[in-house]
PDB file of N, CA, C and O in Angstrom:
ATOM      1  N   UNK A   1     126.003 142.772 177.075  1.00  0.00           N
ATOM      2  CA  UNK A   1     125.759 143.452 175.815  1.00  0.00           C
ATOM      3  C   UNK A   1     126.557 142.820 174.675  1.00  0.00           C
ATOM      4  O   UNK A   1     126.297 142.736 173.475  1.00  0.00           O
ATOM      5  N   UNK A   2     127.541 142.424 175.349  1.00  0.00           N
ATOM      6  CA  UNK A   2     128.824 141.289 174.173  1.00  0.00           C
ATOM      7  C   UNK A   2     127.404 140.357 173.233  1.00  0.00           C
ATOM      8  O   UNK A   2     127.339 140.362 172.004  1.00  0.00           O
ATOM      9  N   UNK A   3     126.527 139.726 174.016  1.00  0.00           N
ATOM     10  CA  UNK A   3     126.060 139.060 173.391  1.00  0.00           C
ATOM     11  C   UNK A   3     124.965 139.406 172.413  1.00  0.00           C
ATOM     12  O   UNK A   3     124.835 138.671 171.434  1.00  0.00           O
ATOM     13  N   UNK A   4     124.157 140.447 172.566  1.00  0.00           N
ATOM     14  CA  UNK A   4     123.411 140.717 171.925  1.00  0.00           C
ATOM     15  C   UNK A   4     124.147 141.280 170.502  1.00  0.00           C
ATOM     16  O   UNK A   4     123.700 141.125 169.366  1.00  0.00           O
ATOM     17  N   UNK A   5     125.179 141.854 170.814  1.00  0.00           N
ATOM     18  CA  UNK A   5     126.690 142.242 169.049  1.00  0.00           C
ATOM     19  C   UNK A   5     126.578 140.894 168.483  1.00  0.00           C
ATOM     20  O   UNK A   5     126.200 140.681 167.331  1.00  0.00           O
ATOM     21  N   UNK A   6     126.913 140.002 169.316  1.00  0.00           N
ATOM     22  CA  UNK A   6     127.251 138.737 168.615  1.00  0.00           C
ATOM     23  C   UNK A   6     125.933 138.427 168.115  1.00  0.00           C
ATOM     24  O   UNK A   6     126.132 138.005 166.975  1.00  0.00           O
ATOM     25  N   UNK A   7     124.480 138.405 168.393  1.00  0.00           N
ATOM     26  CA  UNK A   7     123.496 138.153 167.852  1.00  0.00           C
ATOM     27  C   UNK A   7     122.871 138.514 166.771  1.00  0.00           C
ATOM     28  O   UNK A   7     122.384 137.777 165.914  1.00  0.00           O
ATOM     29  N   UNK A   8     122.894 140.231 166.835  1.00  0.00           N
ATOM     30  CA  UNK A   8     122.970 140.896 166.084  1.00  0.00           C
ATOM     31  C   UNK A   8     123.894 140.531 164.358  1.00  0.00           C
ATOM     32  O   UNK A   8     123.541 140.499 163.179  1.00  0.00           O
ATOM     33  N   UNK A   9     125.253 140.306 165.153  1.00  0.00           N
ATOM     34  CA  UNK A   9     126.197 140.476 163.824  1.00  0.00           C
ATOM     35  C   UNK A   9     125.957 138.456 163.106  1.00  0.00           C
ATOM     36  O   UNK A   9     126.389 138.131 162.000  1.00  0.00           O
ATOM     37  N   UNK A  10     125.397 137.698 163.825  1.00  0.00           N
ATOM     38  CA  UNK A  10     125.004 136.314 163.479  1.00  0.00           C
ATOM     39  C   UNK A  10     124.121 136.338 162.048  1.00  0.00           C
ATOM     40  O   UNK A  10     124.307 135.768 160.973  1.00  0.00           O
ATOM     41  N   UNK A  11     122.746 137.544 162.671  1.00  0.00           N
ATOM     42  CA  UNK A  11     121.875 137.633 161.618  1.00  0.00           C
ATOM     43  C   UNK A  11     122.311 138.105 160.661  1.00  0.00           C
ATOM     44  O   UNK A  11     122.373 137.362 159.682  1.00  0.00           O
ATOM     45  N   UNK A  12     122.817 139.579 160.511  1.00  0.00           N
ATOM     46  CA  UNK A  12     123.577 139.979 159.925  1.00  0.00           C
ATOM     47  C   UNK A  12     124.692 139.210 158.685  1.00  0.00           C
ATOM     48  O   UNK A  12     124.975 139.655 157.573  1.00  0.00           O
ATOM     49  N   UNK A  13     125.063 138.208 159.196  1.00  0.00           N
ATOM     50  CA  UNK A  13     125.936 137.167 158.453  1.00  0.00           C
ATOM     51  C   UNK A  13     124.756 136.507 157.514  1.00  0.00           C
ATOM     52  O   UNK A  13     124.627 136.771 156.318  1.00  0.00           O
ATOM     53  N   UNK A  14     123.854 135.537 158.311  1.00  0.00           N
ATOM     54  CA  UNK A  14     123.040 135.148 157.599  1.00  0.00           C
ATOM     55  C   UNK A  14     121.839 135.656 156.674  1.00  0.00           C
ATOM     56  O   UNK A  14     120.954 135.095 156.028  1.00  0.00           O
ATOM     57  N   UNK A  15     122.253 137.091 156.931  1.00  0.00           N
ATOM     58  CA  UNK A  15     121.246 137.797 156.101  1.00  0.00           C
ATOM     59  C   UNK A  15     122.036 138.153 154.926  1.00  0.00           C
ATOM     60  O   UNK A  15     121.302 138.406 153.971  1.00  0.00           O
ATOM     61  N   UNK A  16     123.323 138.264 154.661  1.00  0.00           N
ATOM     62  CA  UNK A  16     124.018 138.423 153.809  1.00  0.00           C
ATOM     63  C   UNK A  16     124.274 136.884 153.321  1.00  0.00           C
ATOM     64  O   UNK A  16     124.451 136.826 152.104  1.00  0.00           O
ATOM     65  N   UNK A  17     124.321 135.922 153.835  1.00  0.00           N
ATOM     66  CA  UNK A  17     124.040 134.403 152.802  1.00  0.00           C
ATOM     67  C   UNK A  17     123.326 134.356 151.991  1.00  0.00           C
ATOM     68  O   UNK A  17     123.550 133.956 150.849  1.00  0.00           O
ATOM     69  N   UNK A  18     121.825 134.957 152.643  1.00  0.00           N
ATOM     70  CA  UNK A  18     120.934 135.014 152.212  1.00  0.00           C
ATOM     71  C   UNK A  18     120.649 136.089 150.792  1.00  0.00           C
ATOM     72  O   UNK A  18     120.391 135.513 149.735  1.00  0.00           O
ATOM     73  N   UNK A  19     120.666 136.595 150.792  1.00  0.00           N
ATOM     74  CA  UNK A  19     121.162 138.093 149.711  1.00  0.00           C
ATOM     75  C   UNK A  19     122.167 137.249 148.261  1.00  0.00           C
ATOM     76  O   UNK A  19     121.837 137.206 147.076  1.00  0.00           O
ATOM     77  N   UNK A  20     123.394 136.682 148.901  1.00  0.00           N
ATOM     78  CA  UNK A  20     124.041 136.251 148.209  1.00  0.00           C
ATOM     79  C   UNK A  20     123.886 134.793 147.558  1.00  0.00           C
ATOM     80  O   UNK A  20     124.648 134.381 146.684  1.00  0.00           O
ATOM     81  N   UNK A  21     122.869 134.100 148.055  1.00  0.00           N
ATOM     82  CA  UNK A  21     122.139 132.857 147.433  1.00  0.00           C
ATOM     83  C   UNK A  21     121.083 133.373 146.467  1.00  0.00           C
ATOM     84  O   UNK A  21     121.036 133.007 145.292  1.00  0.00           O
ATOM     85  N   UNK A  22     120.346 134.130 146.946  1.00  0.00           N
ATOM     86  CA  UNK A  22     119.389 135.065 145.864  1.00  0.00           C
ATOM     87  C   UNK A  22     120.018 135.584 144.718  1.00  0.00           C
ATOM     88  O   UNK A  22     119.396 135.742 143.667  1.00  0.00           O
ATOM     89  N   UNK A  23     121.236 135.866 144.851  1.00  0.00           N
ATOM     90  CA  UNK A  23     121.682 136.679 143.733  1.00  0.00           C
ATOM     91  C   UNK A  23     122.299 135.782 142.786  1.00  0.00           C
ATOM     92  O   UNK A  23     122.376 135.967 141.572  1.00  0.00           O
ATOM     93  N   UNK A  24     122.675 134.927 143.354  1.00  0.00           N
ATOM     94  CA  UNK A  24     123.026 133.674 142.384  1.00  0.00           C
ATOM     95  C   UNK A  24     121.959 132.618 141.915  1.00  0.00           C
ATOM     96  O   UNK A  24     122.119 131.658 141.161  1.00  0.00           O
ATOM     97  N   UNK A  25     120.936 133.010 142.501  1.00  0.00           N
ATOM     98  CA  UNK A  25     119.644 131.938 141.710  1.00  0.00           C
ATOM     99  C   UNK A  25     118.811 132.799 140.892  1.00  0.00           C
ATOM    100  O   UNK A  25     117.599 132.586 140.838  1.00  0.00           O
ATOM    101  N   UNK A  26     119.469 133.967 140.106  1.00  0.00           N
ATOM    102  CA  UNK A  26     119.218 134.055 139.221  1.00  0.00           C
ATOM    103  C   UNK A  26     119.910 134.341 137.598  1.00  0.00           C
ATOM    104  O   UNK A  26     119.690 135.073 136.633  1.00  0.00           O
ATOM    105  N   UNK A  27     121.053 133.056 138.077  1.00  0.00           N
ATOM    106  CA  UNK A  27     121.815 132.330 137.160  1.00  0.00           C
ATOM    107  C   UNK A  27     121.269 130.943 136.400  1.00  0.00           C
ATOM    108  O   UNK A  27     121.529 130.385 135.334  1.00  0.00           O
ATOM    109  N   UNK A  28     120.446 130.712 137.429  1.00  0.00           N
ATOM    110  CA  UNK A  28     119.479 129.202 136.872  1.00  0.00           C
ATOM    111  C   UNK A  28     118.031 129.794 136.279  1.00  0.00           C
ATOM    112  O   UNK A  28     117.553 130.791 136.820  1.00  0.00           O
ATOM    113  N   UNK A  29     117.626 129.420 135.618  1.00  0.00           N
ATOM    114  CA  UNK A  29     116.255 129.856 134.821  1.00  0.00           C
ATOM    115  C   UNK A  29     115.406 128.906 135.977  1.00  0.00           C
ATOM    116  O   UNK A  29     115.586 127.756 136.377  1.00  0.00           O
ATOM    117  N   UNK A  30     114.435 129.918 136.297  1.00  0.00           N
ATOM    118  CA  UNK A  30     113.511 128.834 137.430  1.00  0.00           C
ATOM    119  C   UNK A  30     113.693 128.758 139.055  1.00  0.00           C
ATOM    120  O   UNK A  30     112.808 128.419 139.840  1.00  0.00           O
ATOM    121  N   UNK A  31     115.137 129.177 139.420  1.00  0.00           N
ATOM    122  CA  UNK A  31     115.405 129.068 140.683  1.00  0.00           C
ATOM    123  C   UNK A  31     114.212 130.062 141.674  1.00  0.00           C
ATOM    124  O   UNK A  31     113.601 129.819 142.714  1.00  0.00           O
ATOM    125  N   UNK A  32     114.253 130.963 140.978  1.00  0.00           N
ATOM    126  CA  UNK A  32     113.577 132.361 141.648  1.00  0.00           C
ATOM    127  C   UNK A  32     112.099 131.642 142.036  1.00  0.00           C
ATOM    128  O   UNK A  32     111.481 131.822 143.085  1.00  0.00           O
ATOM    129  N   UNK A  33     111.822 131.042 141.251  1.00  0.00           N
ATOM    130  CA  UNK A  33     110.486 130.705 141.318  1.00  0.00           C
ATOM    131  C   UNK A  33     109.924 128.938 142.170  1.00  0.00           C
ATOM    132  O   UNK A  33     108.862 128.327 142.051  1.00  0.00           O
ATOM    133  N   UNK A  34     111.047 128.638 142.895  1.00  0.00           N
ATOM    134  CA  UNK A  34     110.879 127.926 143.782  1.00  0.00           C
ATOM    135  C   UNK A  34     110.265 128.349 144.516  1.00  0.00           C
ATOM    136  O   UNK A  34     109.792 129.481 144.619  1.00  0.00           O
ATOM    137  N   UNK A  35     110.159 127.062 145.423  1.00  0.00           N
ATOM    138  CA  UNK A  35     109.773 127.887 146.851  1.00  0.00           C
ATOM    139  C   UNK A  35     110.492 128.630 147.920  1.00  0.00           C
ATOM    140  O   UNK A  35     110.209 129.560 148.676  1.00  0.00           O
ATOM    141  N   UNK A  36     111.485 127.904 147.711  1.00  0.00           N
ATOM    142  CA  UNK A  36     113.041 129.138 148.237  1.00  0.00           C
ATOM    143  C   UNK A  36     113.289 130.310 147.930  1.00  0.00           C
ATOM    144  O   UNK A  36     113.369 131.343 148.595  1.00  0.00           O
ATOM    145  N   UNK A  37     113.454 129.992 146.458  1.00  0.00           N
ATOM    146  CA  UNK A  37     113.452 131.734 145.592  1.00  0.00           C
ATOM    147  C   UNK A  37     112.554 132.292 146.090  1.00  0.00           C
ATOM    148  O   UNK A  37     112.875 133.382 146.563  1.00  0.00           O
ATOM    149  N   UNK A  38     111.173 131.926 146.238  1.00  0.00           N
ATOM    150  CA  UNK A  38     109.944 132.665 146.670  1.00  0.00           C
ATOM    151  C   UNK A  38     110.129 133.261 148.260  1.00  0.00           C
ATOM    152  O   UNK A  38     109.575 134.291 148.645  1.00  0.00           O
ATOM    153  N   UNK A  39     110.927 132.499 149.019  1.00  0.00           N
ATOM    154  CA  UNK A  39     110.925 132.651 150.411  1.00  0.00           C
ATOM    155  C   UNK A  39     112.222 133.651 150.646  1.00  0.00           C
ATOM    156  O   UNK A  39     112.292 134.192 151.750  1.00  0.00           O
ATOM    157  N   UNK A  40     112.898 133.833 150.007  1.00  0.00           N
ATOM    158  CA  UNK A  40     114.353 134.555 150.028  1.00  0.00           C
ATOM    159  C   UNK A  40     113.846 136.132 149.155  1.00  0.00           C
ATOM    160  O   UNK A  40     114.259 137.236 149.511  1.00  0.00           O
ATOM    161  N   UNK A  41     112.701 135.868 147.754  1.00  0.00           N
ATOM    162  CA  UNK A  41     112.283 137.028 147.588  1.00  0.00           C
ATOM    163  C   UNK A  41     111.392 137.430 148.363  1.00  0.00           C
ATOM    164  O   UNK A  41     110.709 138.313 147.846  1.00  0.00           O
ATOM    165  N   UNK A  42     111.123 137.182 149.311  1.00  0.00           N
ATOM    166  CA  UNK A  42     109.756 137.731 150.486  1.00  0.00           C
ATOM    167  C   UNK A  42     111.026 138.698 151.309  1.00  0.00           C
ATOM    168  O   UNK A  42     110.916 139.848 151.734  1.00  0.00           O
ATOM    169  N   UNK A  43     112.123 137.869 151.350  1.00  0.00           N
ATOM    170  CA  UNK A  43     113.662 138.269 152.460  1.00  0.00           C
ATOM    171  C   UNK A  43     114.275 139.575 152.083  1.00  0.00           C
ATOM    172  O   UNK A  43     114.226 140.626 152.723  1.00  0.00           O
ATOM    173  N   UNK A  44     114.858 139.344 150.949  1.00  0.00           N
ATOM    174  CA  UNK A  44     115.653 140.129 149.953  1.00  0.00           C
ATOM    175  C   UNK A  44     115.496 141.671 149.454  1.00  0.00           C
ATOM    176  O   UNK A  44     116.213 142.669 149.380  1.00  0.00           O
ATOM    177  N   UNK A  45     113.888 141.230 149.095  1.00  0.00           N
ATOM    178  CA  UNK A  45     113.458 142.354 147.694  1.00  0.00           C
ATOM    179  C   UNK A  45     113.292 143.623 148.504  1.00  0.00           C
ATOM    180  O   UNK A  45     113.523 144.775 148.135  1.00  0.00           O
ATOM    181  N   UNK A  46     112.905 143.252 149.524  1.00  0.00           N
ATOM    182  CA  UNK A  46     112.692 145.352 150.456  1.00  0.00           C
ATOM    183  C   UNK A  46     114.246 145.998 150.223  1.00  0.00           C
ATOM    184  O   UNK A  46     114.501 146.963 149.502  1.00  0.00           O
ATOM    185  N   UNK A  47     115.013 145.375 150.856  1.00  0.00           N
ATOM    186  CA  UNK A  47     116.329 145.618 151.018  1.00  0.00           C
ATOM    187  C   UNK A  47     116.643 145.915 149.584  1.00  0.00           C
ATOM    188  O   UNK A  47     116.875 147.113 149.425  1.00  0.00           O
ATOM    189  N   UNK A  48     116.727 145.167 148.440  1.00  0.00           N
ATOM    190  CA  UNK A  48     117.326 145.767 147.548  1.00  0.00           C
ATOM    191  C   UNK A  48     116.483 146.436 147.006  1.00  0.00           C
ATOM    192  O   UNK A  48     117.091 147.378 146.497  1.00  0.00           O
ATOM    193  N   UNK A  49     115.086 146.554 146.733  1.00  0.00           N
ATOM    194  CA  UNK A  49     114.504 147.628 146.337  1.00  0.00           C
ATOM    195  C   UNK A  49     115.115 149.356 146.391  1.00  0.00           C
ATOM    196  O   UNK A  49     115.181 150.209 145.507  1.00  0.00           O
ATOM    197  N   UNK A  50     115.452 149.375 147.671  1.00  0.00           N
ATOM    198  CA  UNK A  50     115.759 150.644 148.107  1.00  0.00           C
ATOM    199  C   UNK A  50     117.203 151.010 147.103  1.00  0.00           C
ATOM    200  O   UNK A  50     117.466 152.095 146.584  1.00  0.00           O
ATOM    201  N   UNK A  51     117.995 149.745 147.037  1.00  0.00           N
ATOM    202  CA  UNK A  51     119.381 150.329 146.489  1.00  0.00           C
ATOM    203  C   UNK A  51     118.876 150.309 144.694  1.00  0.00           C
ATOM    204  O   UNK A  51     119.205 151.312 144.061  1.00  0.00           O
ATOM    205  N   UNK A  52     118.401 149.624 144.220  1.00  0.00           N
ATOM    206  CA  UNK A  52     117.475 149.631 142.764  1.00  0.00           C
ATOM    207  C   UNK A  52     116.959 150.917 142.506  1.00  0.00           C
ATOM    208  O   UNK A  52     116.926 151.454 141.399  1.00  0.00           O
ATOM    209  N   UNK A  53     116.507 151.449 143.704  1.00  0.00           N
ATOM    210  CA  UNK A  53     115.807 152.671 142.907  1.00  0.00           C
ATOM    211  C   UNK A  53     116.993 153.979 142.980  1.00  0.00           C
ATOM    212  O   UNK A  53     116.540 155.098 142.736  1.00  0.00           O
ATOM    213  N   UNK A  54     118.450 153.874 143.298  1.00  0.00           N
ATOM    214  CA  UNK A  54     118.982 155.190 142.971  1.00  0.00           C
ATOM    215  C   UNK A  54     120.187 154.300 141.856  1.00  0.00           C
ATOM    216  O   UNK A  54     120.812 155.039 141.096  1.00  0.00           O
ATOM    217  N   UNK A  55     120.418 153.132 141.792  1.00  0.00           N
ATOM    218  CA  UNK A  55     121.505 152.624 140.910  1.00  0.00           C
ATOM    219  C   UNK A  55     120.836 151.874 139.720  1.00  0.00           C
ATOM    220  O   UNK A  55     120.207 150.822 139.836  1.00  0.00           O
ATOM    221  N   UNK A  56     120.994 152.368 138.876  1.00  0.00           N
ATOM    222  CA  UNK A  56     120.183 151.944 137.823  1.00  0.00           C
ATOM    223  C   UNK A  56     121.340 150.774 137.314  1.00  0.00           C
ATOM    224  O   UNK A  56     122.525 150.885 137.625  1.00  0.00           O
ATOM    225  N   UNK A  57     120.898 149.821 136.619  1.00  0.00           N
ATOM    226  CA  UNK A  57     121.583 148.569 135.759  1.00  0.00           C
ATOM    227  C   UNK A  57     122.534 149.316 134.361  1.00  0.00           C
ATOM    228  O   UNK A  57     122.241 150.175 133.530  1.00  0.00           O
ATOM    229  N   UNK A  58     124.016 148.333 134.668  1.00  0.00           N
ATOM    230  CA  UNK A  58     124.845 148.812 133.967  1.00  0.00           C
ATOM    231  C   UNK A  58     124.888 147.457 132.719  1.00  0.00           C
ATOM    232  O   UNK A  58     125.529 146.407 132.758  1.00  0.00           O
ATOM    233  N   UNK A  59     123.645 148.143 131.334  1.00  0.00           N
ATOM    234  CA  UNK A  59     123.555 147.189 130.923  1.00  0.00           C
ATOM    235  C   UNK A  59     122.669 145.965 131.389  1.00  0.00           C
ATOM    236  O   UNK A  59     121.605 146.141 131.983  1.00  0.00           O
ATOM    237  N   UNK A  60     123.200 144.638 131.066  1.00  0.00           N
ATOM    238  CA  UNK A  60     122.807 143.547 131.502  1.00  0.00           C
ATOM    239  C   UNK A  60     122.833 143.399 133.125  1.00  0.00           C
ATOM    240  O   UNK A  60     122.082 142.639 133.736  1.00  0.00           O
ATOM    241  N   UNK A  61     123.751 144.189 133.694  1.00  0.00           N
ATOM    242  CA  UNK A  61     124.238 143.878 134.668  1.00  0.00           C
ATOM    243  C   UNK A  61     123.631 144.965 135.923  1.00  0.00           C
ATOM    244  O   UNK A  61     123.502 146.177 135.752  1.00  0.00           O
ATOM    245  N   UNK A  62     123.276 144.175 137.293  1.00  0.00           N
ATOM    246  CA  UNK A  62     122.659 144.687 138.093  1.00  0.00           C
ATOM    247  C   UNK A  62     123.651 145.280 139.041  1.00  0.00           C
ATOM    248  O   UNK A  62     123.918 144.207 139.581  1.00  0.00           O
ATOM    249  N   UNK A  63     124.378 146.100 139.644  1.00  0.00           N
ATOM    250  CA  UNK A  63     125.482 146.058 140.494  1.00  0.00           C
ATOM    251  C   UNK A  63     124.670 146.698 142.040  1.00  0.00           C
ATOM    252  O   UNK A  63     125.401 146.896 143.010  1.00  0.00           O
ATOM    253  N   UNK A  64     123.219 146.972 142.151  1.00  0.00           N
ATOM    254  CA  UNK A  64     123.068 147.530 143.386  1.00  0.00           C
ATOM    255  C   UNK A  64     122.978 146.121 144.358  1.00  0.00           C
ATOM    256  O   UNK A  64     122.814 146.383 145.549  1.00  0.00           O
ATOM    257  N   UNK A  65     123.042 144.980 144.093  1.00  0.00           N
ATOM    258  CA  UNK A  65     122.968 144.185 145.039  1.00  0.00           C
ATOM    259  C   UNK A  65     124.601 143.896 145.429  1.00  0.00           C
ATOM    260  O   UNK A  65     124.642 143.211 146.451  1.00  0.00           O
ATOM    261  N   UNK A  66     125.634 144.143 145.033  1.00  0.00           N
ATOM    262  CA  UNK A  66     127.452 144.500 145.410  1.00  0.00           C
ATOM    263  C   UNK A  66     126.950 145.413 146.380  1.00  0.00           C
ATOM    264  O   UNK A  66     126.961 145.188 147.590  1.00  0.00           O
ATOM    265  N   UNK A  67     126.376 146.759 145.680  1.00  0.00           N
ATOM    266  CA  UNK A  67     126.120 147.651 146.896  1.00  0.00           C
ATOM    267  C   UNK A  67     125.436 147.838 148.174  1.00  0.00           C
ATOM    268  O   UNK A  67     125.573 148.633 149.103  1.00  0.00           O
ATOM    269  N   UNK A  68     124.615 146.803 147.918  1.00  0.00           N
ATOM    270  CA  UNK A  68     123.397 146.422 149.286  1.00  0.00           C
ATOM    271  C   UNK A  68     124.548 145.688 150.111  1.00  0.00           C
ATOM    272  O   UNK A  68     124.775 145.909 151.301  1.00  0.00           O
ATOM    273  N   UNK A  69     125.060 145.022 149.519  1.00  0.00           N
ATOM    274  CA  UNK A  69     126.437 143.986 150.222  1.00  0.00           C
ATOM    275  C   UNK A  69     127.260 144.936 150.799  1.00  0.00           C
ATOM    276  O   UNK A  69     127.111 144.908 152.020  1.00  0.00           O
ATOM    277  N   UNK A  70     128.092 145.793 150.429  1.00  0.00           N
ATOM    278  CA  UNK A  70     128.775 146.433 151.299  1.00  0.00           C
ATOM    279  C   UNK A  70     128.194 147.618 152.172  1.00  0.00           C
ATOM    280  O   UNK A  70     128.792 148.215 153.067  1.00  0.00           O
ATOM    281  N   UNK A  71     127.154 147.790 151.813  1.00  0.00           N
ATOM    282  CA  UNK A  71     126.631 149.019 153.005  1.00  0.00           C
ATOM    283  C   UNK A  71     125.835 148.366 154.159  1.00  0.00           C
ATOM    284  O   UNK A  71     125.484 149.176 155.017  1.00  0.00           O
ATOM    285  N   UNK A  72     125.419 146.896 154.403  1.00  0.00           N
ATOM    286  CA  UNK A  72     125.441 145.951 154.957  1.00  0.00           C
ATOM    287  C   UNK A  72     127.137 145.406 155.654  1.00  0.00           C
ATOM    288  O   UNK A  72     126.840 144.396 156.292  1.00  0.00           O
ATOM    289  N   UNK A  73     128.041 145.532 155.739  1.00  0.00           N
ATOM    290  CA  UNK A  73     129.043 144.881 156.247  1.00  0.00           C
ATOM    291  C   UNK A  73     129.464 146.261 156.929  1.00  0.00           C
ATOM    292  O   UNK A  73     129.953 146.229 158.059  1.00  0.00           O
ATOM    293  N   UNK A  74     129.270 147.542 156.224  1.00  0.00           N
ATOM    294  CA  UNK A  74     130.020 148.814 156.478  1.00  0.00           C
ATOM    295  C   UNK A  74     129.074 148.932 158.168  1.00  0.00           C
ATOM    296  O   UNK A  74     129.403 149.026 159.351  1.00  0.00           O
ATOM    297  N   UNK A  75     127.997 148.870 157.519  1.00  0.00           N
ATOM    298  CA  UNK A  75     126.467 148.818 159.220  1.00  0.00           C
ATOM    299  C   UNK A  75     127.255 147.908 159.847  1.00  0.00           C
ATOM    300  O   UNK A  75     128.115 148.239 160.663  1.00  0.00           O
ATOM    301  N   UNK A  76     127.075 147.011 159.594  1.00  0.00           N
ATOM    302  CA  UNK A  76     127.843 145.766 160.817  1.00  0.00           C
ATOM    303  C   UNK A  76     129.101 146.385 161.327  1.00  0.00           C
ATOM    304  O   UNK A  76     129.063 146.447 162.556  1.00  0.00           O
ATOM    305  N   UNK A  77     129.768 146.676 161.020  1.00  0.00           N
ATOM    306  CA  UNK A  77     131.399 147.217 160.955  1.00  0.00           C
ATOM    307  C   UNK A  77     131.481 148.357 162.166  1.00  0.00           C
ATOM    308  O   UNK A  77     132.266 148.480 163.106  1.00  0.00           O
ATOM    309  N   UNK A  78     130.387 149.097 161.758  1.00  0.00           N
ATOM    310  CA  UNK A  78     130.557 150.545 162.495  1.00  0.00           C
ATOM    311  C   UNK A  78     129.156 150.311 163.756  1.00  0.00           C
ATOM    312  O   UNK A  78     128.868 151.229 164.525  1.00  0.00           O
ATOM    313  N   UNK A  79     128.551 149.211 163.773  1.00  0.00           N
ATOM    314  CA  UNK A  79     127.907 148.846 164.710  1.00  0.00           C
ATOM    315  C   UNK A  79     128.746 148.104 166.054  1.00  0.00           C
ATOM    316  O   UNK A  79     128.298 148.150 167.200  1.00  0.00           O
ATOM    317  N   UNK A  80     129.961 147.463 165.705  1.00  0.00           N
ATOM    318  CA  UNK A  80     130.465 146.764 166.292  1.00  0.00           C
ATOM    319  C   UNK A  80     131.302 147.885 166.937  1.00  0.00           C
ATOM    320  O   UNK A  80     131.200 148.126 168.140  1.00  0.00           O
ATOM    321  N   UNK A  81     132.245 148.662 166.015  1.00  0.00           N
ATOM    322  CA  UNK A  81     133.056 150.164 166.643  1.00  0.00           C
ATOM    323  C   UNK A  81     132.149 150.460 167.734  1.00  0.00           C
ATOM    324  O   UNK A  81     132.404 150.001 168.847  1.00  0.00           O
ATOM    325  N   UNK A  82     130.906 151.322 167.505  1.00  0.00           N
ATOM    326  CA  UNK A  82     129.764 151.667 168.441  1.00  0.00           C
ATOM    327  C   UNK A  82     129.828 151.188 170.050  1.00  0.00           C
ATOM    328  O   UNK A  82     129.892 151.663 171.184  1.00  0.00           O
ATOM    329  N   UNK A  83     129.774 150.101 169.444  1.00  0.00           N
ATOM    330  CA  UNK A  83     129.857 148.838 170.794  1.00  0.00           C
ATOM    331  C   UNK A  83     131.072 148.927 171.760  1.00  0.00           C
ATOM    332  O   UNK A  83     131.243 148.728 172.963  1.00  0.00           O
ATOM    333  N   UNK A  84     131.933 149.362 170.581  1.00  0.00           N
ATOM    334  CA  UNK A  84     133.662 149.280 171.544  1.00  0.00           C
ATOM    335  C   UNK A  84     133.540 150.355 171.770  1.00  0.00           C
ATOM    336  O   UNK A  84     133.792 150.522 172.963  1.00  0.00           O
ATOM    337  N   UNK A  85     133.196 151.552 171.137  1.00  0.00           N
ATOM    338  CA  UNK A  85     133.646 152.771 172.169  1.00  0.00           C
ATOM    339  C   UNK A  85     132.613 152.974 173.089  1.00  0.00           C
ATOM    340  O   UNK A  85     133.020 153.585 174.078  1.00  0.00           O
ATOM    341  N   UNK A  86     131.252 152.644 173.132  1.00  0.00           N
ATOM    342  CA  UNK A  86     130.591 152.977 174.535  1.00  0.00           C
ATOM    343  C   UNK A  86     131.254 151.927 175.263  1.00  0.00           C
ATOM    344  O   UNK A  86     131.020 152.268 176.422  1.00  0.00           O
ATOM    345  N   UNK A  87     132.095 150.611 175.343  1.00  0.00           N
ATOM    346  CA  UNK A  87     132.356 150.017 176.108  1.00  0.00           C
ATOM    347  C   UNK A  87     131.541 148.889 176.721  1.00  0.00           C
ATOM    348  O   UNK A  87     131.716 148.329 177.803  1.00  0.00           O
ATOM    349  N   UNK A  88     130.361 148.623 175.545  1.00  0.00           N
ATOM    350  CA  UNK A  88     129.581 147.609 176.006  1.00  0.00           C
ATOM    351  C   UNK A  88     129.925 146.161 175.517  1.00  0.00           C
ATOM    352  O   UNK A  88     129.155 145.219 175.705  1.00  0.00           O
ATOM    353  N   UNK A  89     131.050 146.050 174.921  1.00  0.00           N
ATOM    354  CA  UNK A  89     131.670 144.509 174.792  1.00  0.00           C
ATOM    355  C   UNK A  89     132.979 144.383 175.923  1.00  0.00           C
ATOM    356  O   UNK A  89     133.610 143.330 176.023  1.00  0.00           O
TER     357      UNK A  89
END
């Protein structure tokens, strides 16, 4: 079961790269609209959709994707606890 945590928490990592490359390509005019941008917004946009629709923009500034970020690490976090107290790592 050790391994499937570790698999789990792999994606998890790379799904938060992922999140956090998105959020910075839309510092470049155009990035979004690559084919990357395009492939990372196919990735991304469900996930933050959900935190978009109760945190509205402060200003210019978007802060529900900070928050998609930590309620993402907090899941990982307390997924891994989970793991240690049933005793399956």
């Amino acid at each position: 079961m050790g391994l499937v945590l570790n698999i789990i928490q792999q994606l998890v990592g790379f799904y938060m790269i992922a999140l956090i490359i998105y959020i910075f390509m839309s510092w470049f005019p155009g990035a979004r609209e690559s084919s990357i941008g395009r492939i990372l917004a196919r990735i991304c946009e469900p996930y933050l959709e959900m935190f978009r629709r109760f945190i509205p923009p402060l200003g210019m500034i978007d802060i529900s994707p900070i928050v998609a970020i930590l309620v993402l690490r907090f899941a990982n976090a307390g997924l891994r606890q989970l793991f240690i107290m049933l005793g399956l790592v």
